[in-house]
VMD Tcl script that draws the C-alpha trace (Angstrom):
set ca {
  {0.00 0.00 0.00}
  {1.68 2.86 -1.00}
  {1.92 5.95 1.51}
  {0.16 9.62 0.34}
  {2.52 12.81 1.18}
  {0.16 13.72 3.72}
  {1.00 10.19 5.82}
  {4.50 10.84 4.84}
  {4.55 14.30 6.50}
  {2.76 12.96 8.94}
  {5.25 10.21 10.02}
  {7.68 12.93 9.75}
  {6.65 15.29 11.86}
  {6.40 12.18 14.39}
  {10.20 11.08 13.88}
  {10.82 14.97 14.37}
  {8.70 14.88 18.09}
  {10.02 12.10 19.00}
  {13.49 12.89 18.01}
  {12.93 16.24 20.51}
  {11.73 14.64 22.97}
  {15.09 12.01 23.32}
  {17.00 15.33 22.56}
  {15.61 16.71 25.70}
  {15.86 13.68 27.61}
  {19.32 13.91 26.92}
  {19.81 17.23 27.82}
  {17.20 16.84 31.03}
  {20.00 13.95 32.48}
  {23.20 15.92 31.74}
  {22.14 18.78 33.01}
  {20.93 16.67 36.26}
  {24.93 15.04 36.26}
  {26.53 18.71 35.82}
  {23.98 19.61 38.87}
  {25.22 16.55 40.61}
  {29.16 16.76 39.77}
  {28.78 21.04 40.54}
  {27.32 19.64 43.91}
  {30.10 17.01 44.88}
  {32.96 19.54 43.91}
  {31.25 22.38 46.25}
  {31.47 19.62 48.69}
  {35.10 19.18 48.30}
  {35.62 22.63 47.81}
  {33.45 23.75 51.54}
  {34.80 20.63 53.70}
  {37.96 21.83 54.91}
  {36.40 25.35 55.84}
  {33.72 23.94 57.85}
  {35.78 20.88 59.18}
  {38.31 24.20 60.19}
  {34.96 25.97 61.71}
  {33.99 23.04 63.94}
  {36.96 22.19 65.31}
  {37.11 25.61 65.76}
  {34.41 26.33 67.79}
  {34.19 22.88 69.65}
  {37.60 24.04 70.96}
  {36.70 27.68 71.70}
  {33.51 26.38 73.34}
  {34.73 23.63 75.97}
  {37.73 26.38 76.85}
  {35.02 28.75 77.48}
  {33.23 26.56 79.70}
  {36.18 25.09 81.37}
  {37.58 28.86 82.00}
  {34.09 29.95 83.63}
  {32.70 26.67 85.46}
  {36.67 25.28 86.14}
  {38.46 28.93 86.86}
  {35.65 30.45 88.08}
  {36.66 33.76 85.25}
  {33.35 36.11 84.67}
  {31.27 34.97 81.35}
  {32.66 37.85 79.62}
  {36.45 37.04 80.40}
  {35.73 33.14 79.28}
  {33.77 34.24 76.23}
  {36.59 36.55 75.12}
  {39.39 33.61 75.86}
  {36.83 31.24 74.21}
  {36.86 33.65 71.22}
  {40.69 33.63 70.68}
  {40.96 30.44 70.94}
  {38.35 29.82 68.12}
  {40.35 32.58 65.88}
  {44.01 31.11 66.96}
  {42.98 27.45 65.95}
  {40.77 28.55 62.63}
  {43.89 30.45 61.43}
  {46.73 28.19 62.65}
  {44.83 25.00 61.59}
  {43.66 26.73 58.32}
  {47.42 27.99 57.98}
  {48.70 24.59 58.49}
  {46.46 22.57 55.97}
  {47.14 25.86 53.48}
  {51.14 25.16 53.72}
  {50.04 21.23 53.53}
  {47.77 21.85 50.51}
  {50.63 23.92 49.24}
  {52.91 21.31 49.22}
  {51.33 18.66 47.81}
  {50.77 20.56 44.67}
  {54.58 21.44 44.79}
  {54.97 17.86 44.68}
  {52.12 16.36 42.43}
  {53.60 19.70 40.02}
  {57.20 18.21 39.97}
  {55.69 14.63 39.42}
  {53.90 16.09 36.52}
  {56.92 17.53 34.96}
  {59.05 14.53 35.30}
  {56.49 12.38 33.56}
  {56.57 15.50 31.07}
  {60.18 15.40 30.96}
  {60.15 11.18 30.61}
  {57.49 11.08 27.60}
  {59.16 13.91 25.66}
  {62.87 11.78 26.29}
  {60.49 8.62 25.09}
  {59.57 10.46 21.92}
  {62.81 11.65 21.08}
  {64.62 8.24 21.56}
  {61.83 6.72 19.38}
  {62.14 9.20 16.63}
  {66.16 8.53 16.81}
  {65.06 4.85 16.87}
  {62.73 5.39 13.61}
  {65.87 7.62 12.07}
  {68.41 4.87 12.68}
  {65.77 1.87 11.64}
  {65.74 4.26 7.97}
  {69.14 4.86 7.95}
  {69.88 0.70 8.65}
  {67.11 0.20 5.73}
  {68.93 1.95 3.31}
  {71.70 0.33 3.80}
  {70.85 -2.80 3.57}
  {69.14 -1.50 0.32}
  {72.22 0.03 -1.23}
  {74.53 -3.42 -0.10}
  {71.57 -4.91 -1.95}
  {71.59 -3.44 -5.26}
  {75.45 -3.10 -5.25}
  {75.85 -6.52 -4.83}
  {72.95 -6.94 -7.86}
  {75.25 -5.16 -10.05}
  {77.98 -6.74 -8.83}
  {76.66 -10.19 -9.82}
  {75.28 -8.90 -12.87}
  {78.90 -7.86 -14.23}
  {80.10 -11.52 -13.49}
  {77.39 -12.71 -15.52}
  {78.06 -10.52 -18.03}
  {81.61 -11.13 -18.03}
  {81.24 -14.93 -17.61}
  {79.06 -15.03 -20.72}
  {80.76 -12.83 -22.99}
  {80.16 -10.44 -25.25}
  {77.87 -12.73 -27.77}
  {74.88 -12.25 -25.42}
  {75.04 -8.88 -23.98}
  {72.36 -8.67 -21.15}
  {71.05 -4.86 -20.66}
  {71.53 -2.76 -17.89}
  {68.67 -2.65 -15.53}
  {67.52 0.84 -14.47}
  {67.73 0.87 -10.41}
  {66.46 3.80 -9.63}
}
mol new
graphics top color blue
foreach p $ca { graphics top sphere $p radius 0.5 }
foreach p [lrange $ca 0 end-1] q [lrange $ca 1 end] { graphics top cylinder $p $q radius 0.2 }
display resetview
């Protein structure tokens, strides 16, 4: 049964919807896994601030405790010890894992340029490799056809001149 234009522009116009649709599907789930990855690195990115914060302020609160209920210091006097406490371990702490952070990269940056350093050494002793392997083929190719003419001129010689067999282009 053959199909009218009007079924074919029908079917069409299906194939396009439906093509859309997957289209948008498509785009629906990787926007959903950039939301997800944006998420997990903003995870990373916070943790070391607010693991910094609580340790922080867990520290900075049982000082201020201990100073008012242990030392018997007014609120205000344990609050205010309590508070530098908080700042000196944020800051220290936060200064330590900086210089930490710092030099790891050092280190993962020297790794980095060794292996840059090894690959490009790999490349260049393959290319001299390659050279060589050309140079050793040619050679071998030039021992080859000397040795072609050289038996050629016995044969020549060893037959005479009655039968004179042409010169072979080598080239």
């Amino acid at each position: 049964m053959a199909k009218t234009k009007v079924e074919d522009s029908k079917d069409r116009k299906k194939e396009l919807k439906e093509r859309e649709k997957v289209k948008k599907e498509q785009e629906a789930r990787l926007k959903k896994r950039l939301k997800a990855e944006k998420k997990k690195i903003d995870r990373i990115v916070s943790f070391p601030f607010k693991s910094l914060f609580f340790i922080g302020s867990v520290s900075g609160i049982v000082y201020c405790i201990y100073n008012y209920f242990g030392e018997g210091n007014t609120i205000l006097a344990s609050l205010l010890k309590g508070f530098l406490l908080f700042v000196l371990v944020y800051f220290g702490l936060g200064l330590v894992l900086l210089l930490w952070f710092f030099v790891l990269a050092k280190i993962r940056q020297k790794e980095a340029e060794e292996k840059r350093r090894y690959e490009e050494e790999l490349a260049r002793e393959r290319e001299r490799a390659a050279l060589e392997g050309k140079l050793e083929r040619e050679l071998l190719l030039k021992q080859a056809q000397e040795k072609r003419e050289e038996e050629l001129r016995k044969l020549r010689e060893s037959i005479g001149n009655e039968n004179e067999i042409p010169r072979a282009n080598t080239e």
